[in-house]
C-alpha positions in Angstrom: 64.4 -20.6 -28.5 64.3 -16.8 -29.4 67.8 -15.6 -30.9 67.3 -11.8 -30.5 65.5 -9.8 -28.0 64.3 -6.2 -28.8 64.1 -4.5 -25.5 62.2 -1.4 -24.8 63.4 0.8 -22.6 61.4 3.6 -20.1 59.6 1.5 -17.6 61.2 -2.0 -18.4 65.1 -1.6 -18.1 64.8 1.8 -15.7 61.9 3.5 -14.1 61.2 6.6 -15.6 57.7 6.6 -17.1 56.5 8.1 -13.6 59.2 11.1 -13.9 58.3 11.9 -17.6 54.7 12.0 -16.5 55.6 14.1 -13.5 57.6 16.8 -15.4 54.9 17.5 -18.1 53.0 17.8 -15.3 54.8 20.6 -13.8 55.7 21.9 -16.5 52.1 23.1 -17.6 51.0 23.8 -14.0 53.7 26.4 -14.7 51.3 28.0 -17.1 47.8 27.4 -14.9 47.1 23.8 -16.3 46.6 20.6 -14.6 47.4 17.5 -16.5 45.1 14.6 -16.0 47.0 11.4 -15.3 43.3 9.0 -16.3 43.7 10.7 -19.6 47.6 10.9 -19.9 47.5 7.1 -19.5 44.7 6.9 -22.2 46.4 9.0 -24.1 49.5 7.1 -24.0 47.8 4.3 -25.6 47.0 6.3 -28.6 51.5 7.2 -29.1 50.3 10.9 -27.6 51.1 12.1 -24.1 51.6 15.2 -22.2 50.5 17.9 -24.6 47.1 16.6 -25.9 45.3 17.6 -23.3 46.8 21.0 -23.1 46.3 21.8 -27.3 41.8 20.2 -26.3 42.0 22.6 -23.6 43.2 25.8 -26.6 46.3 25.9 -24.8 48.6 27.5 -28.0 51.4 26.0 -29.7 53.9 28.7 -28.8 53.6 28.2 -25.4 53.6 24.6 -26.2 56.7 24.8 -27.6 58.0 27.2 -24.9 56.8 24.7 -22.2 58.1 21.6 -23.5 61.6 23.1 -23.3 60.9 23.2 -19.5 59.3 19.5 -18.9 62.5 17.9 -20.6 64.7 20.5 -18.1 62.4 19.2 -16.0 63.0 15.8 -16.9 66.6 15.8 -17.1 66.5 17.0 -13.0 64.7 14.0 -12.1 67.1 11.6 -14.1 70.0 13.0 -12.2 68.3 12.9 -8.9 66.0 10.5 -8.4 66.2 6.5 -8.1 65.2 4.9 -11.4 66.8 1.7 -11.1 64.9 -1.7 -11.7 66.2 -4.5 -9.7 67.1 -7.4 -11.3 67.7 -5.9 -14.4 71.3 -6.4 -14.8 71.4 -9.9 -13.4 68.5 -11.0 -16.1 71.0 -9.3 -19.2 73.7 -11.2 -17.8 71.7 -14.8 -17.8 70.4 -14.2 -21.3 73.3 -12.6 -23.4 75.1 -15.7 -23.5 72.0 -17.3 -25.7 70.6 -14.0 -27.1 71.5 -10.9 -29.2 70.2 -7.8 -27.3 69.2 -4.3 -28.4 66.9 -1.5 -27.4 64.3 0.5 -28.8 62.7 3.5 -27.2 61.1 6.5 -27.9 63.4 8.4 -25.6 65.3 11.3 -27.0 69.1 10.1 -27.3 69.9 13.3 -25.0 68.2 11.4 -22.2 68.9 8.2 -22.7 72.6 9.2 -22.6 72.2 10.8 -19.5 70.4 8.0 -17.6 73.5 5.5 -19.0 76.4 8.0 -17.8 76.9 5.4 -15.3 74.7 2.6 -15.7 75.7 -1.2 -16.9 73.1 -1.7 -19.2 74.0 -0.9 -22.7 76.8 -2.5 -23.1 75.0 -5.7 -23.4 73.3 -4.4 -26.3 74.3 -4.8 -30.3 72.8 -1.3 -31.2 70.3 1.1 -29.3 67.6 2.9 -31.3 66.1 6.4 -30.0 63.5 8.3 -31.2 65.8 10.3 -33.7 66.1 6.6 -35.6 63.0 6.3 -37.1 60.4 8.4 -38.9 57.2 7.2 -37.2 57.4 6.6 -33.5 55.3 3.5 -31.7 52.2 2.4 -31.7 53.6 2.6 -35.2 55.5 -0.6 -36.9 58.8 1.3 -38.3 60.7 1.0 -34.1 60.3 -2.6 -34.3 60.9 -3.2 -38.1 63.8 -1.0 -37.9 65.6 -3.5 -35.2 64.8 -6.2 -36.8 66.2 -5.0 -40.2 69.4 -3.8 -38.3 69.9 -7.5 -36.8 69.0 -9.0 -39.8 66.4 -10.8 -38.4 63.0 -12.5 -38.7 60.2 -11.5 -36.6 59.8 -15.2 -35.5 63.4 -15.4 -34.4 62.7 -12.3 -31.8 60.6 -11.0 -29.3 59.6 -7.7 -28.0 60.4 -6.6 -24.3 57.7 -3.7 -23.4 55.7 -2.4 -20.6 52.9 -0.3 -22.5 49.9 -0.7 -24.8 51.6 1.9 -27.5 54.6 -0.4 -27.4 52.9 -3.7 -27.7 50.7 -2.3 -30.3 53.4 -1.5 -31.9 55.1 -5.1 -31.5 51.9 -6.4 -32.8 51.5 -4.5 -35.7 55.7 -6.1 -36.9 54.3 -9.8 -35.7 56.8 -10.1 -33.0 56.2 -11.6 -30.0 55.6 -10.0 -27.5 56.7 -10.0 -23.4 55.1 -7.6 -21.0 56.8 -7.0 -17.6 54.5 -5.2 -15.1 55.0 -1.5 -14.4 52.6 0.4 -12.0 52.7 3.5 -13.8 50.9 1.7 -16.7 49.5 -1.5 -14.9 46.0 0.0 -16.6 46.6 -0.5 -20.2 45.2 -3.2 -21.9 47.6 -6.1 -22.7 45.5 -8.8 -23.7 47.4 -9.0 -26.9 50.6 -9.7 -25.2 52.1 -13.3 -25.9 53.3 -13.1 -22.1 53.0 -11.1 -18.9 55.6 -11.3 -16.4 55.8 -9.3 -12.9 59.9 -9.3 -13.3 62.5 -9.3 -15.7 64.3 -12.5 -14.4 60.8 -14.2 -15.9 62.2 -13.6 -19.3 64.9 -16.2 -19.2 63.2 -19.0 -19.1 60.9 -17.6 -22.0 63.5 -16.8 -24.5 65.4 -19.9 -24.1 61.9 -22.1 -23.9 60.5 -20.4 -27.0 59.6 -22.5 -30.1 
């Protein structure tokens, strides 16, 4: 049995990978460009996103800069408007954190991750939460993962991963933590052959952690 579970967070405890996507995407067809969702994806993979394609296509980095200001405005409207809930997710924290210790670690700003918990049920299951100001070197990197870990005071064998994307899996890999991948549709395409399971719903997990070796 797995003692800790490090969870990540956009796209496995609420839905928001699509918005994120979305408002990058409006936010540079505000300037004439139209982001490629194929190569966003791919991108993903690689820990860049929304403003790689725009710096290829000599887009410059004062109107990057400008324009990034607007996708997290952007951003921030679709948390406070549209459904990002994941069913089931609440009911699967509640079955594991009598056996478990919980925590998160995302990449999302904590601006934004405060704003999607104003009146969610979620965090207080968890020990800690890291955001992206927690760390130096963001996922597919190793520091995320280590950092939990270290603040648990735990092994990597005693844990496993919760994640929904290659750059978070790679970055699970990379601190030898087993890994769980629960099925998202914005990034059903990546590859997650490395993954030590794939599950289509959170409730899946249960059995998993408390089954583990």
């Amino acid at each position: 049995m797995k003692k800790f579970v490090l969870f990540d967070h956009d796209g496995v405890l609420v839905d928001t990978e699509l918005w994120y996507f979305r408002a990058g995407e409006r936010a540079l067809a505000d300037v004439g460009f139209t982001l490629d969702g194929e190569q966003y994806l791919r991108d993903m993979t690689q820990g860049a996103g929304t403003w790689a394609q725009a710096r290829a296509a000599g887009i410059d980095e004062a109107t990057i800069r400008r324009q990034r200001k607007v996708r997290d405005a952007y951003y921030q409207e679709s948390l406070r408007t549209e459904d990002i809930e994941i069913a089931g997710v609440v009911d699967a924290l509640t079955q594991l954190s009598p056996h478990v210790r919980m925590a998160i670690v995302t990449t999302s700003k904590r601006s934004d991750f405060e704003l999607i918990h104003e009146r969610r049920q979620i965090v207080p299951f968890m020990e800690f939460v890291l955001c992206r100001e927690d760390y130096e070197l963001a996922k597919p990197h190793p520091e995320p993962y280590l950092t939990g870990l270290a603040r648990f005071g735990a092994t990597a064998a005693e844990t496993v991963v919760v994640e929904d994307s290659a750059r978070g899996l790679a970055s699970a890999i990379a601190a030898s933590i087993d890994s769980v991948v629960v099925d998202n549709a914005f990034t059903r395409s990546h590859d997650f052959s490395g993954a030590s399971y794939r599950i289509a719903q959170l409730s899946e997990l249960v059995s998993i952690v408390l089954d583990a070796p």
